[in-house]
C-alpha positions as CSV (number, residue, x, y, z in Angstrom):
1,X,0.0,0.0,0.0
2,X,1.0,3.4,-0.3
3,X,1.6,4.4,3.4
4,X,0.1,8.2,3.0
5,X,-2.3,8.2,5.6
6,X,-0.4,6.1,8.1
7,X,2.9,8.4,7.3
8,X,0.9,11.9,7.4
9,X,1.7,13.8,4.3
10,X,4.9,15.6,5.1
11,X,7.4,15.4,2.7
12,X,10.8,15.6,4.8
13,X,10.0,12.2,6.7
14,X,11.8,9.8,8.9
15,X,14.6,7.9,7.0
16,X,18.5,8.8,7.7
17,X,22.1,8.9,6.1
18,X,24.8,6.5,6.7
19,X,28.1,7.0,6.9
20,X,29.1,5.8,4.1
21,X,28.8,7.5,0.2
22,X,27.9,11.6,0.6
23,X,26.7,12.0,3.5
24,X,25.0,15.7,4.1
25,X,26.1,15.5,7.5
26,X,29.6,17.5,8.0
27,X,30.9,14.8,10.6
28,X,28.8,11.6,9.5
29,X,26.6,11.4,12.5
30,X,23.5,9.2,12.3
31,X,20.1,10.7,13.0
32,X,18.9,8.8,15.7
33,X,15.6,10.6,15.8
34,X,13.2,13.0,14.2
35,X,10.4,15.0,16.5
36,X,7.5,16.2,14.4
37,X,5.1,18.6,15.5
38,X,1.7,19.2,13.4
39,X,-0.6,21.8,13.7
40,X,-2.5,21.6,10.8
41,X,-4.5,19.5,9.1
42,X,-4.3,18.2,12.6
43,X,-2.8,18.7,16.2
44,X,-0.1,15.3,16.2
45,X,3.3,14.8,17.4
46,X,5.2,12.2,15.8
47,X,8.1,10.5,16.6
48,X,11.1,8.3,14.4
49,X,13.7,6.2,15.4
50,X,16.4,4.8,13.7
51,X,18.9,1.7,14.5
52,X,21.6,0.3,12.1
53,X,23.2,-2.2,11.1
54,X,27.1,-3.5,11.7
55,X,27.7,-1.8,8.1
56,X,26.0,1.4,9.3
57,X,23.4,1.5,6.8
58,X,20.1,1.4,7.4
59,X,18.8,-1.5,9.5
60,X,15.3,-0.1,10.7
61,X,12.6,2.4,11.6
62,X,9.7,2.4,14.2
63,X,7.4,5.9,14.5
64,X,4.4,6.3,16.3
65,X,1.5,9.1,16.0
66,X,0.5,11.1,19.2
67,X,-2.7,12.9,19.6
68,X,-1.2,16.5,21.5
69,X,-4.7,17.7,21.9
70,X,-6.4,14.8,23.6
71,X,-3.2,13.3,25.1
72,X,-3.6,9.6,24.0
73,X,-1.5,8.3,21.7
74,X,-3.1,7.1,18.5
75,X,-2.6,3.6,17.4
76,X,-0.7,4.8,13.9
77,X,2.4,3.0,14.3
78,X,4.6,1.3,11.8
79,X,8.2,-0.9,12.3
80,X,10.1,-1.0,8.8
81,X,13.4,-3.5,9.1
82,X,15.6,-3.8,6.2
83,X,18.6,-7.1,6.0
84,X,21.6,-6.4,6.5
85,X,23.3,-4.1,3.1
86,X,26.5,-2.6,1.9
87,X,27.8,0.2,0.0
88,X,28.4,-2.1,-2.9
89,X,25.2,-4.5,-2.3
90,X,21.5,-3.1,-2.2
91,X,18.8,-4.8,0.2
92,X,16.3,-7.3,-1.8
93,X,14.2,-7.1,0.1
94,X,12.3,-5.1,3.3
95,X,9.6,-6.4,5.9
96,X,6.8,-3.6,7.4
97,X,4.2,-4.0,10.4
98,X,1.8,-1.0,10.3
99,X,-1.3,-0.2,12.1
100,X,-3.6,2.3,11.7
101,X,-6.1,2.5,14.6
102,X,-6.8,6.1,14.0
103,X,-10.0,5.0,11.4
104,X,-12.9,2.6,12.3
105,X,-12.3,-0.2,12.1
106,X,-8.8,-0.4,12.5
107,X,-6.5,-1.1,9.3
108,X,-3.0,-3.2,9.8
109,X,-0.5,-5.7,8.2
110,X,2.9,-7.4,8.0
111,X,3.8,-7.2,4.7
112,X,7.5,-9.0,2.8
113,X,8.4,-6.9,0.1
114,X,10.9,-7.8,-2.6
115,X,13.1,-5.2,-3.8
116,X,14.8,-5.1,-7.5
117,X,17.4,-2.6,-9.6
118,X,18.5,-1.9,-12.8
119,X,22.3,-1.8,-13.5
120,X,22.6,1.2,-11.9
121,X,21.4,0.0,-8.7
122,X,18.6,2.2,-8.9
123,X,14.5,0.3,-7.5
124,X,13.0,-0.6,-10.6
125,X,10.0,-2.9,-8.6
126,X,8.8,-3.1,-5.1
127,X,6.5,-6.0,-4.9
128,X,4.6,-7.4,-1.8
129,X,5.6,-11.1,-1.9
130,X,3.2,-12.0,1.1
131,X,0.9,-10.2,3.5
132,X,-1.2,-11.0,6.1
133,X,-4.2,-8.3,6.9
134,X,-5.7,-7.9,10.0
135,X,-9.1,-6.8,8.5
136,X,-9.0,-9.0,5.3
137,X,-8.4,-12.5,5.2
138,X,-7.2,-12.0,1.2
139,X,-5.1,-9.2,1.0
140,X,-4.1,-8.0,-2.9
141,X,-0.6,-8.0,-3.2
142,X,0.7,-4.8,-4.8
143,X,3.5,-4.0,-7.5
144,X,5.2,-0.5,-7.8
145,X,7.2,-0.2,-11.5
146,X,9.4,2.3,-11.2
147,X,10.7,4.0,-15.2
148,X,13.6,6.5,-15.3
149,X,12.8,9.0,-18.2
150,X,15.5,11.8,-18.5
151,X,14.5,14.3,-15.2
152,X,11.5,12.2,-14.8
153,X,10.9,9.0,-12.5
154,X,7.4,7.1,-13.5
155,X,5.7,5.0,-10.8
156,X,3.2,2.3,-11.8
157,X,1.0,1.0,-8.5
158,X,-0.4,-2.2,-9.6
159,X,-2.2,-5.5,-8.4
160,X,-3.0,-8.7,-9.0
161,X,-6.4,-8.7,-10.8
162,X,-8.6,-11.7,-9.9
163,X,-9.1,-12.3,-14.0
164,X,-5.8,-14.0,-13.6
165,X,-2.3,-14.4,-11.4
166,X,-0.9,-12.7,-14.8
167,X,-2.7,-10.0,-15.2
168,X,-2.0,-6.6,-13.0
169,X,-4.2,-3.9,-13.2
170,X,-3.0,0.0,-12.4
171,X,-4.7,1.5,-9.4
172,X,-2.3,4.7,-9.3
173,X,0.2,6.6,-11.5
174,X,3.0,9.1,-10.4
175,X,5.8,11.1,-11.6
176,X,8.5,13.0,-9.8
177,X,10.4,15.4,-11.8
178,X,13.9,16.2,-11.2
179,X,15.7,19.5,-11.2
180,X,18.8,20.9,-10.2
181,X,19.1,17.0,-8.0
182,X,16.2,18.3,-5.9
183,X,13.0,16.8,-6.2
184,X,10.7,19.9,-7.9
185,X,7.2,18.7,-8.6
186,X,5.4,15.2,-7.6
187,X,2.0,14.4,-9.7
188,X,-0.5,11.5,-8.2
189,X,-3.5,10.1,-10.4
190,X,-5.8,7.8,-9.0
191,X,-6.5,5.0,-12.1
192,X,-10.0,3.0,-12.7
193,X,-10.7,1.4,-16.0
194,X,-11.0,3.6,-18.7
195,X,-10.3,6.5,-16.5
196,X,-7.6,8.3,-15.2
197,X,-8.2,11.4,-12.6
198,X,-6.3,14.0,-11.0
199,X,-5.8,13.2,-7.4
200,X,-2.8,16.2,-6.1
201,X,0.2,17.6,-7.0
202,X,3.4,18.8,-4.5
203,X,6.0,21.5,-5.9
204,X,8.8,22.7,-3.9
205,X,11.2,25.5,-3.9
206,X,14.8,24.7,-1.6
207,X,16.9,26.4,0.7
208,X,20.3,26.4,1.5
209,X,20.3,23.6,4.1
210,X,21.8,20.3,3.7
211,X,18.8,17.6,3.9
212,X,19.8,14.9,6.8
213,X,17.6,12.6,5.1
214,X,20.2,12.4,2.1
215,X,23.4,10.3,1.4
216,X,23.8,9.8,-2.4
217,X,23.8,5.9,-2.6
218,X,20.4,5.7,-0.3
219,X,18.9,8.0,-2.8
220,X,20.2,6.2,-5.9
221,X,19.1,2.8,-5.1
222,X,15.5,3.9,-3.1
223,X,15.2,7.3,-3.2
224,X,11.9,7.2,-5.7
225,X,10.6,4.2,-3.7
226,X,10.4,5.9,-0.2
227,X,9.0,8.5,-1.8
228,X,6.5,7.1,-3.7
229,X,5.4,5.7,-0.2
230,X,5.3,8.8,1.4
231,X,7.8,7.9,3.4
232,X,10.3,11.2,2.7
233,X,12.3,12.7,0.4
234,X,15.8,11.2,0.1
235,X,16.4,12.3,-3.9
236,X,16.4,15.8,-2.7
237,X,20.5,17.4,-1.6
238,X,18.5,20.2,0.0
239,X,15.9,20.9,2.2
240,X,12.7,22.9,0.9
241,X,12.2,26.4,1.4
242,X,8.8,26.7,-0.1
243,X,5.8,23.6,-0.4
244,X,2.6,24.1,-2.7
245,X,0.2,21.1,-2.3
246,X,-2.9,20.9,-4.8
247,X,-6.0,18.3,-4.8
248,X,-8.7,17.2,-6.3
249,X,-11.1,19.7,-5.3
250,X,-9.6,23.0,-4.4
251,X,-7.7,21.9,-1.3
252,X,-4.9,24.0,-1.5
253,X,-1.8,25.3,0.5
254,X,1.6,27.3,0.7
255,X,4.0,26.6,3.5
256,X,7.3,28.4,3.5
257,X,10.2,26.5,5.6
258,X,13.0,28.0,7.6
259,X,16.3,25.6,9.4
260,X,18.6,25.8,12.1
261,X,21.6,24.3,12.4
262,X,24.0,24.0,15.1
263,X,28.1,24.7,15.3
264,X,28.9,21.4,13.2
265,X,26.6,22.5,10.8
266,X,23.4,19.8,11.1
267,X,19.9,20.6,10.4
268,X,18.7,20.3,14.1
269,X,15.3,22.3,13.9
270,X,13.0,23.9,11.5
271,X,9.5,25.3,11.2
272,X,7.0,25.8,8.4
273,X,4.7,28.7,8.0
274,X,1.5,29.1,6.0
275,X,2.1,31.9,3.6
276,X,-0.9,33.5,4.0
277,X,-2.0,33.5,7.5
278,X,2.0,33.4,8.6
279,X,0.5,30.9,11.4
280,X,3.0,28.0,12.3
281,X,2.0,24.9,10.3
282,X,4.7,22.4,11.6
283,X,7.9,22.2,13.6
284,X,11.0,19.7,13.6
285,X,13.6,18.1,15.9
286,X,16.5,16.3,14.9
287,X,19.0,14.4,17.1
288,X,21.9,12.8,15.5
């Protein structure tokens, strides 16, 4: 699934940098955790953790949705692990526990996804080899196709059709456009046979400030999958000064981002503003 509703709709997420490739980070600390504060579409505090492996890379991710209003945590909580990778070997594959208790009745799975590249190294399918549901005792098993067209990356959402183990059908279509190595412009359509509607669109302008959530081989090999899933940005060097989100029926906003960094240089706070009203919209934390 695409993990949008469990993830929020932010687009700096939760994943870090390793040490090893280009790391944004001057000394090559880890992020160990990212605070997120929300005050609009809704009042949540979310919270990421990180762990690695022996190799430093990546190993896994656990975050967990807070209600700051009522006090009570939500139930929106996901664990990502990844095997065990290298700077010269990409993981195949990835397992993911997620609930979401937040909607009525609650929505949650385990879910083995297999993970494969081009000759670049870069995700070319992410495909959900099993799954067990908690709500549906035969869960579809979904297929992102990822195409790499000049500044563009296409990503096909599929599943298995019941006409036929053989036959996919397209349930969503996206494309991130590149520019200047930042990601500029993300365009979502929802797909249903014979039709193919607008669903929303994300452009961003960027700042100065190094992103933590990029290291160049991370963003080479799944940099358009964890953003496809709404997980975060990782293609982008920079963080955004400027977000302009549009949907399917005139929902609409402008959110202008400023960072802080500390005397080694690290992103360690930041803050975005709604360009009209100037109210805060969002605040960060980050502890390497």
């Amino acid at each position: 699934m695409k993990y949008v509703h469990l993830l929020l709709l932010s687009p700096i997420l939760f994943f870090s940098c390793s040490k090893s490739g280009n790391s944004n980070n001057s000394n090559g600390s880890l992020l160990v955790s990212v605070t997120e504060y929300q005050t609009a579409p809704v009042t949540t505090k979310t919270v990421r953790n990180f762990t690695y492996d022996q190799n430093q890379e990546l190993g896994a991710v656990h975050t967990h949705t807070y209600d700051t209003l009522g006090g009570q945590a939500f139930l929106d909580t996901s664990l990502i692990t990844y095997p065990s990778s290298s700077a010269t070997t990409p993981p195949a594959s990835y397992d993911i526990t997620w609930v979401m208790g937040s909607v009525n009745p609650a929505q949650g799975a385990t879910e083995h996804h297999l993970l494969y590249y081009d000759g670049q190294n870069r995700i070319v399918k992410d495909s959900i080899s099993s799954k067990t549901d908690i709500s549906n005792p035969t869960p579809k098993l979904y297929t992102t196709n990822f195409i790499y067209a000049n500044s563009n990356i296409i990503a096909q959402y599929l599943y298995q059709s019941p006409s036929g183990p053989d036959i996919n059908s397209m349930v969503g279509l996206d494309t991130f456009t590149i520019a200047s190595g930042n990601l500029g412009n993300t365009i979502q359509y929802n797909v249903q046979p014979g039709d193919t509607s607008f669903y929303r669109s994300d452009s961003y302008l960027f700042s100065a400030s190094k992103n933590p959530l990029y290291e160049s081989t991370l963003a080479n090999r799944l940099g358009a999958a964890l953003r496809f899933n709404n997980i975060g940005d990782f293609i982008s060097p920079f963080l955004m000064s400027q977000w302009t989100m549009n949907m399917a029926g005139n929902n609409q906003f402008t959110r202008n981002y400023n960072w802080v960094t500390d005397s080694l240089g690290r992103v360690v706070q930041g803050f975005g503003t709604d360009k009209i009203s100037g109210q805060v919209t969002d605040y960060w934390i980050f502890q390497y």
